[in-house]
C-alpha positions, 0 to 999 in steps of 0.5 A: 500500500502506498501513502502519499506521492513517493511514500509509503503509509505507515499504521499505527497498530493495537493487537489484542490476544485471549487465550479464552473469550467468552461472551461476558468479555465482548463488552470490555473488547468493543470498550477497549478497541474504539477507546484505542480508535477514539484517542488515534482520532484525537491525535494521541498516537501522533508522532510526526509533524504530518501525521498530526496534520492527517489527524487534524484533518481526518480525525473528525471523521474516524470519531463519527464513524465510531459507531459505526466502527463499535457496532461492526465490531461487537457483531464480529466478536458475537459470531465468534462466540456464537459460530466458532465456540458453540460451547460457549469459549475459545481463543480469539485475537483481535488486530486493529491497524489505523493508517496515518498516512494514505490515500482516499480509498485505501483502507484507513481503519482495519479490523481483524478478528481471527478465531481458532474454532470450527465453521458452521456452515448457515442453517437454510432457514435461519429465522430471526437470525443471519443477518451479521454479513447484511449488517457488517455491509451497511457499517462498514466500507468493506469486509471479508471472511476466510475460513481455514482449517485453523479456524475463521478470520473477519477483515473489517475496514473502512476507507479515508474520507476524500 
């Protein structure tokens, strides 16, 4: 990925591992992460005269997208619990990457929830339920899912505004 003409971008990054996870944790997770995206948006990973300048510039946008990005997140983490540990815990890591340099359309802010459970494959008629992959393409700019036999990874990201 290439930042501004001639440069490369650079992120600031938050990992987050669990050995177990379980659904009374998924509260504390969403907090801490937009906690993280909140105080970026702020400036307080600021460490250069331009990225103090990108933040300036951008970081109102990033905190009005904080919903948006809280919302996607815990709806990832539930299906986590929900479909990779049907009983209920299992490990989860949680990689979040907020580029501080970059271009319009590449990716700003990146999450990635990677599970270490089983794949479920969706029931054919799900009820009220299934509707998580609807949900994450109307809060977020993008996401993907790839299942492995290690288990299931959700790429969230969304894109720096023009």
């Amino acid at each position: 990925m290439t930042g501004r003409a001639g440069t490369e971008a650079r992120s600031v990054v938050h990992e987050v591992a669990h050995d177990v996870v379980r659904a009374a944790d998924l509260r504390a997770l969403r907090t801490g992460l937009v906690d993280w995206v909140r105080a970026m948006a702020e400036g307080a990973g600021a460490t250069t005269r331009e990225h103090a300048e990108d933040t300036a510039a951008h970081g109102t946008a990033l905190t009005e997208r904080l919903e948006d990005v809280a919302t996607a997140f815990y709806e990832a983490l539930t299906n986590v619990v929900d479909h990779a540990y049907p009983e209920g815990a299992g490990p989860v890591r949680v990689t979040a990457r907020l580029a501080v340099t970059g271009a319009p359309g590449q990716p700003w802010l990146q999450i990635e929830i990677s599970d270490r459970g089983g794949w479920r494959p969706p029931p054919a008629d799900p009820g009220h339920r299934g509707r998580g992959l609807l949900l994450l393409s109307g809060l977020t700019d993008g996401h993907d899912l790839q299942h492995e036999t290690e288990g299931t990874r959700v790429r969230l990201w969304w894109h720096r505004p023009p």
